[in-house]
C-alpha positions as CSV (number, residue, x, y, z in Angstrom):
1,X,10.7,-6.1,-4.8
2,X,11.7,-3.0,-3.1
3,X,9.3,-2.1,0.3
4,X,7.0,0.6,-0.1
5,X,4.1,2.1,2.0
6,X,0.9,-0.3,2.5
7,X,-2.5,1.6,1.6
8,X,-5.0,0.4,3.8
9,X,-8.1,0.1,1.9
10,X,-11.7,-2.0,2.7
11,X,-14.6,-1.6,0.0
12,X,-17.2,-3.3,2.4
13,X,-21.0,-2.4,3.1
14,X,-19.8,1.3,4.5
15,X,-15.9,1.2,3.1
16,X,-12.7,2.3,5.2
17,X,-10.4,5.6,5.0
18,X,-7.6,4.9,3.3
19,X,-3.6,5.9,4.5
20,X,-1.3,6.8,1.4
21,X,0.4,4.0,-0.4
22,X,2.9,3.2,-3.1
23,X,2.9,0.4,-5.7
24,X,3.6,-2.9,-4.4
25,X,1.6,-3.2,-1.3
26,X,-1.0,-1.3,-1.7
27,X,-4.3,-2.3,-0.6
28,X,-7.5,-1.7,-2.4
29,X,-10.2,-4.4,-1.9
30,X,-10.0,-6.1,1.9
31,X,-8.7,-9.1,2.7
32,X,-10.5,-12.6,2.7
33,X,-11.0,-14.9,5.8
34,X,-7.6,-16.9,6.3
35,X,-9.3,-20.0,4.5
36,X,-11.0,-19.9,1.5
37,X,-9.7,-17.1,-0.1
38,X,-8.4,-15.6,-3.3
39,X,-5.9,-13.9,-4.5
40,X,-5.5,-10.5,-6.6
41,X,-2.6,-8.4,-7.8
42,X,-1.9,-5.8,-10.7
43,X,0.7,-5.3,-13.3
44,X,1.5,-2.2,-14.8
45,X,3.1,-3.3,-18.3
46,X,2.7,0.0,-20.3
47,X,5.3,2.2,-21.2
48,X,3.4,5.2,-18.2
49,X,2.8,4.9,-14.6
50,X,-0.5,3.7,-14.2
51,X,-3.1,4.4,-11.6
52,X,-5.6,1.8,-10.4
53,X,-8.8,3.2,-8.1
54,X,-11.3,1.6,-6.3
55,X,-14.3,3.5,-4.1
56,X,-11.2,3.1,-1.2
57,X,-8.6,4.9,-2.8
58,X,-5.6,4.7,-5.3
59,X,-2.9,2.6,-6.1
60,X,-0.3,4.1,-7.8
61,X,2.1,1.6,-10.2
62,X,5.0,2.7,-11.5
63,X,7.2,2.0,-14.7
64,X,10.3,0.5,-13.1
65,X,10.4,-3.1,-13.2
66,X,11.2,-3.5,-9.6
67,X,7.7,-2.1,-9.2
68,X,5.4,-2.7,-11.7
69,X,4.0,-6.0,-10.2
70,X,2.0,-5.6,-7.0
71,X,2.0,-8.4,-4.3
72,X,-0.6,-10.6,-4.6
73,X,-3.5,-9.7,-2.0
74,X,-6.1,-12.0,-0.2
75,X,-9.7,-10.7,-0.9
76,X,-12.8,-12.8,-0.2
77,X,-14.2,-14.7,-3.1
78,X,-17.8,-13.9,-4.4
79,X,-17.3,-10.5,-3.8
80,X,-17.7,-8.5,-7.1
81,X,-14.8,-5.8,-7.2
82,X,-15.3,-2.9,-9.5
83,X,-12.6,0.1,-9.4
84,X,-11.0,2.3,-12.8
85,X,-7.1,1.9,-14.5
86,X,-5.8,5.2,-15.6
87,X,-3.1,5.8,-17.9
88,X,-2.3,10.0,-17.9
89,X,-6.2,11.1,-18.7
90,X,-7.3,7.7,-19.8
91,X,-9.4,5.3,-18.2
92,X,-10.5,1.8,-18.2
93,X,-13.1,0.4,-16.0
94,X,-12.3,-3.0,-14.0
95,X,-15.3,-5.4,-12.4
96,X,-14.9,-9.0,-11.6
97,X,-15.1,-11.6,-9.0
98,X,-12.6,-14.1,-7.7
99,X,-13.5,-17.6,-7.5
100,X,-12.3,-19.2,-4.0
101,X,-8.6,-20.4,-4.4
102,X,-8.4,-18.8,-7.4
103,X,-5.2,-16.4,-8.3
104,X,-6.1,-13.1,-10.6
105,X,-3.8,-10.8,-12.3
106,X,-5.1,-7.4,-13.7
107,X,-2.5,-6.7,-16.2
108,X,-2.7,-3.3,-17.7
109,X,-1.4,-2.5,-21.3
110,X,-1.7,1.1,-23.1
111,X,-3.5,1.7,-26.5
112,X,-2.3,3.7,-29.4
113,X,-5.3,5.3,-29.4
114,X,-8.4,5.2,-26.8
115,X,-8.3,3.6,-23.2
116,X,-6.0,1.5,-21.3
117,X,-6.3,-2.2,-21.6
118,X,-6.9,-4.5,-19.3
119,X,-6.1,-8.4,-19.2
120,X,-7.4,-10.6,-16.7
121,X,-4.8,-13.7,-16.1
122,X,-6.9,-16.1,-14.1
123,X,-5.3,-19.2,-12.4
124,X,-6.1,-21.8,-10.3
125,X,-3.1,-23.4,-9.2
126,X,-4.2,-27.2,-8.5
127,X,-0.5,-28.9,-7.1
128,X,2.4,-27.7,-4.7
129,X,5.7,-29.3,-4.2
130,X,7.9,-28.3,-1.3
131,X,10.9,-29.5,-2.9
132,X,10.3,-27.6,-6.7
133,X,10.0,-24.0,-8.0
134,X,6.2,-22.7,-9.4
135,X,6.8,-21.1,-12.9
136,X,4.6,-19.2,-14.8
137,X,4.0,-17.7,-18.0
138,X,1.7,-14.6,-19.0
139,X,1.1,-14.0,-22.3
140,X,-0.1,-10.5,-22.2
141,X,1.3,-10.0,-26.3
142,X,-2.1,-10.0,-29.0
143,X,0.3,-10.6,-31.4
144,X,2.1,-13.7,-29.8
145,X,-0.3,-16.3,-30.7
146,X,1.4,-19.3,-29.0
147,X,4.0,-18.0,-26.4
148,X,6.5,-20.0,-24.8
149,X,8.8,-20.1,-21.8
150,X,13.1,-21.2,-22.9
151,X,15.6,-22.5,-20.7
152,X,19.2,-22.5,-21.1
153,X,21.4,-21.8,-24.3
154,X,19.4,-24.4,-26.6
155,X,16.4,-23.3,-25.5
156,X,14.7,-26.3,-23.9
157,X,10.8,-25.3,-23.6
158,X,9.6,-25.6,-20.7
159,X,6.2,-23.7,-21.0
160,X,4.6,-23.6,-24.2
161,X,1.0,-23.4,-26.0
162,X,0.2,-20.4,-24.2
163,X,-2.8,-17.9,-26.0
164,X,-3.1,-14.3,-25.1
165,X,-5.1,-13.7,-22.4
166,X,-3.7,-17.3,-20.6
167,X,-1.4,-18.4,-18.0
168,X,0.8,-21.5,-18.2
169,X,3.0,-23.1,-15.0
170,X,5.2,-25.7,-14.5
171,X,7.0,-26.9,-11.3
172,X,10.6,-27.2,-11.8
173,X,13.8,-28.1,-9.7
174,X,14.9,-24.4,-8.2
175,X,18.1,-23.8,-10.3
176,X,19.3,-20.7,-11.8
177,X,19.6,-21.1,-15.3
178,X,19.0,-18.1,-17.9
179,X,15.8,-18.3,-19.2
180,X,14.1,-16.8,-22.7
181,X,10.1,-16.2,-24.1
182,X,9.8,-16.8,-27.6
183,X,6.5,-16.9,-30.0
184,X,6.9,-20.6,-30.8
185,X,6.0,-21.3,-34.6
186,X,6.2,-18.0,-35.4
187,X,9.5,-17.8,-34.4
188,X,11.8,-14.9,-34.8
189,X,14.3,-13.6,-31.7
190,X,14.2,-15.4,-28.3
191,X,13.2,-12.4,-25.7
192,X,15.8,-13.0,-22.7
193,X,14.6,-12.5,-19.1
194,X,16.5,-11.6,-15.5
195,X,15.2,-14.1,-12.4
196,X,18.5,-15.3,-11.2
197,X,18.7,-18.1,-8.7
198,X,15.4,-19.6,-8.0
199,X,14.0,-21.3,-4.4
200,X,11.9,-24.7,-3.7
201,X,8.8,-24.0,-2.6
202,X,8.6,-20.4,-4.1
203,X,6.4,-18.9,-7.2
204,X,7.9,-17.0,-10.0
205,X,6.1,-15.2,-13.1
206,X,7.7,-13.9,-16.3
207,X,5.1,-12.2,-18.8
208,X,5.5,-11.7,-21.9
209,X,4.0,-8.2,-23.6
210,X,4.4,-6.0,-26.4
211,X,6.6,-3.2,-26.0
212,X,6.0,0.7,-27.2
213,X,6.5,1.6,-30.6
214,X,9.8,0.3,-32.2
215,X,10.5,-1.3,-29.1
216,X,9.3,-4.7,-30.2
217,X,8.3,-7.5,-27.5
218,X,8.9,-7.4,-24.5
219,X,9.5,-9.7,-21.1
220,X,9.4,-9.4,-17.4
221,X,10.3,-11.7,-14.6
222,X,10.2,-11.8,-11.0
223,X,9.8,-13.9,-8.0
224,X,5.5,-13.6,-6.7
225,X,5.0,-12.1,-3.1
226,X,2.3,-12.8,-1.0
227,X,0.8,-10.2,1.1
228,X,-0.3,-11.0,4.8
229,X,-3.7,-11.9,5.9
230,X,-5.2,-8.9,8.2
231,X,-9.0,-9.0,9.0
């Protein structure tokens, strides 16, 4: 994901100024102690940039897939977090609160008609291997009641079973092979997906979401980035 500026934002007792930012590393809650903390990112998967604001300041998220998934930022768990999504003139109001250890993502989707939506992909990832790739699938798609994650030209499953709103993951050896999200029994058109080569020990998302219009459904991958620690 391409570097862009960090926003600098703290929604404490009193609150800190904020610098400007751009997509991926903004800032808007702080960050949680180095232990015990949680995790929270957003992803912009609407057809508009959207614009996520908290009493700090503004994160902006773009519509190129390079930068429509922010890095996943350390906050301190317990801590409710409220803030707005807007899409053009729209808005959509956000409040929750991280459990410790727990990984969140805010995935925004636009409406025909009305506000923007907002999924909340919640996650607590329970094993780690050194020696294997994380891989997870977001079914962000209403209409996709059972999604699943494909590998390869026959389409071995390697994720499946997963319901709107949910997250499934699976450790797997880090390969590059071309990979595919599909609707499972309601079958129809494998969606493919670009992740390229993947590493042990890293995480990597693809979520799955229904595109604009005509434009049918719709998949995203990338490789997960972690921002830094800073008290």
């Amino acid at each position: 994901m391409g570097s862009v500026l960090r926003l600098v934002l703290a929604l404490g007792i009193c609150g800190i100024a904020a610098e400007s930012a751009g997509a991926a590393d903004g800032r808007l809650y702080p960050s949680g102690p180095p232990n015990g903390v949680a995790y929270l990112r957003f992803a912009n998967l609407s057809p508009a940039a959207v614009k996520v604001s908290s009493a700090g300041g503004a994160l902006d998220l773009p519509t190129s897939d390079a930068q429509r998934v922010g890095e996943f930022d350390p906050v301190t768990p317990g801590t409710e977090l409220t803030g707005t999504v807007a899409i053009g003139d729209r808005t959509a109001p956000i409040k929750l609160t991280l459990k410790q250890n727990e990984f969140v993502t805010v995935a925004v989707t636009a409406a025909a008609e009305g506000p923007p939506t907002v999924t909340l992909l919640r996650e607590e990832p329970s094993d780690f291997n050194a020696q294997k790739s994380a891989l997870a699938l977001y079914n962000v798609d209403k209409n996709c009641a059972e999604a699943e994650l494909l590998a390869g030209d026959r389409h071995t499953v390697v994720v499946s079973g997963v319901k709107p709103g949910a997250t499934g993951r699976r450790l797997v050896n880090p390969v590059n092979v071309a990979l595919s999200v599909g609707c499972g029994a309601e079958g129809g058109k494998a969606t493919g997906v670009e992740l390229g080569a993947m590493a042990a020990g890293d995480r990597y998302s693809v979520f799955i979401y229904a595109g604009p219009g005509s434009a049918g459904r719709q998949a995203l991958a990338l490789t997960d980035k972690m921002a830094p620690f800073r008290p």
